[in-house]
C-alpha positions, -999 to 999 in steps of 0.1 A, spaced: 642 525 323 642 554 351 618 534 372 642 504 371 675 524 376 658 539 409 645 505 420 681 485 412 695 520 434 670 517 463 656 554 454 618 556 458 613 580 432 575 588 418 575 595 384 543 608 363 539 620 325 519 649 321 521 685 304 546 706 316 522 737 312 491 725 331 511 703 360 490 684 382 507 691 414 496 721 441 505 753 447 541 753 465 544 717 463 584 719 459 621 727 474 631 720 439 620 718 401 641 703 375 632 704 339 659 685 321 677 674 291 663 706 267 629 696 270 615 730 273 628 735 245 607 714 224 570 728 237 561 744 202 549 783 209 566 810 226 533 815 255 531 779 262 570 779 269 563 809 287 534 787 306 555 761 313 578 778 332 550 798 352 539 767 362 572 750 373 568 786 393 535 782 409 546 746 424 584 756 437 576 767 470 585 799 478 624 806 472 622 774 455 646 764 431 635 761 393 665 745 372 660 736 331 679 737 304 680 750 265 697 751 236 710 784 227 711 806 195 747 820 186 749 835 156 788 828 152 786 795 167 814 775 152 792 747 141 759 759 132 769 793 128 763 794 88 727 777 97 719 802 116 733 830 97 706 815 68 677 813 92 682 850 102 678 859 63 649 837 59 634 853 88 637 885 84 646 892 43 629 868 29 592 870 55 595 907 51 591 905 15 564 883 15 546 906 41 552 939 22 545 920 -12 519 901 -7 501 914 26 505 881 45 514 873 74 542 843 87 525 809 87 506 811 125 526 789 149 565 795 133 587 815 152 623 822 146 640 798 161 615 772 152 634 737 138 616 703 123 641 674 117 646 641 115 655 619 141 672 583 141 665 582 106 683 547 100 666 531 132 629 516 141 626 549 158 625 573 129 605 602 134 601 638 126 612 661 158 605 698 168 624 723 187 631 754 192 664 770 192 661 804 216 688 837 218 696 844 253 678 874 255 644 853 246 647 830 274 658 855 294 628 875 286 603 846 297 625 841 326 616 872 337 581 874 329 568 841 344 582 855 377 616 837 380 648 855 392 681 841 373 704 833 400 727 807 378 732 801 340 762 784 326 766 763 295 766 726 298 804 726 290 816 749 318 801 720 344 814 693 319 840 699 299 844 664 285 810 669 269 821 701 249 816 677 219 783 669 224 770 707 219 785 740 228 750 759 229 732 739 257 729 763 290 715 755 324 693 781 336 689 782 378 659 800 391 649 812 425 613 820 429 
């Protein structure tokens, strides 16, 4: 659909599918790096989210621009604040138990934040979908350490208000590197 939108525009527009932590491109290949509509947040694994953004690094030239978007954490959020509240006690009640009782360890691969649902259950398209849900001072924290400098962050309904609706916990993240 993208490809057709840019043709019916008149854009020439190259687009290319590949993984966002091993991109194909050169070093300091651009003004600009957009990762859009929450996608990094559904790259399962705190380092290879933490790769992903090192690597929209290495191909912003540099003071390039890195731009991407997340879904936040909020503990008192108004809508998924009792959700949250629960995951918090799972997390770190109900894990510590098992670790002190049982000398396990958290299944490899979950982190707190981590969320499996189901998408477009009553459609064609069903299908079981991962992300993961960050707190600020996580994605602030991998900001940091794969070498981006925050010089923007605002939540999606501070740029548009008329999508308030549509999630309160979405932030834009601008980056200079």
């Amino acid at each position: 659909a993208a490809e057709r939108i840019a043709g019916e525009k008149g854009l020439k527009i190259t687009y290319e599918v590949g993984d966002a932590a091993a991109l194909m491109f050169g070093d300091n290949s651009f003004d600009g790096v957009l990762f859009s509509n929450q996608g990094w947040c559904q790259i399962p694994g705190r380092e290879n989210r933490l790769r992903a953004l090192s690597e929209m690094r290495r191909v912003a030239v540099p003071g390039g621009i890195v731009i991407f978007s997340a879904h936040i954490r909020r503990l008192f959020d108004s809508r998924y604040g009792r959700f949250w509240i629960k995951e918090w006690l799972r997390w770190h009640v109900f894990w510590w138990y098992v670790l002190r009782k049982h000398e396990g360890k958290i299944p490899e691969g979950l982190e707190y934040g981590d969320i499996f649902f189901s998408r477009d259950a009553e459609t064609e398209y069903a299908r079981r979908q991962f992300i993961h849900i960050a707190g600020m001072h996580e994605v602030r924290e991998i900001i940091a350490s794969a070498g981006l400098r925050i010089i923007a962050c605002h939540a999606r309904w501070a740029i548009a208000p008329e999508e308030r609706e549509i999630g309160e916990n979405s932030v834009f993240f601008v980056c200079r590197k």
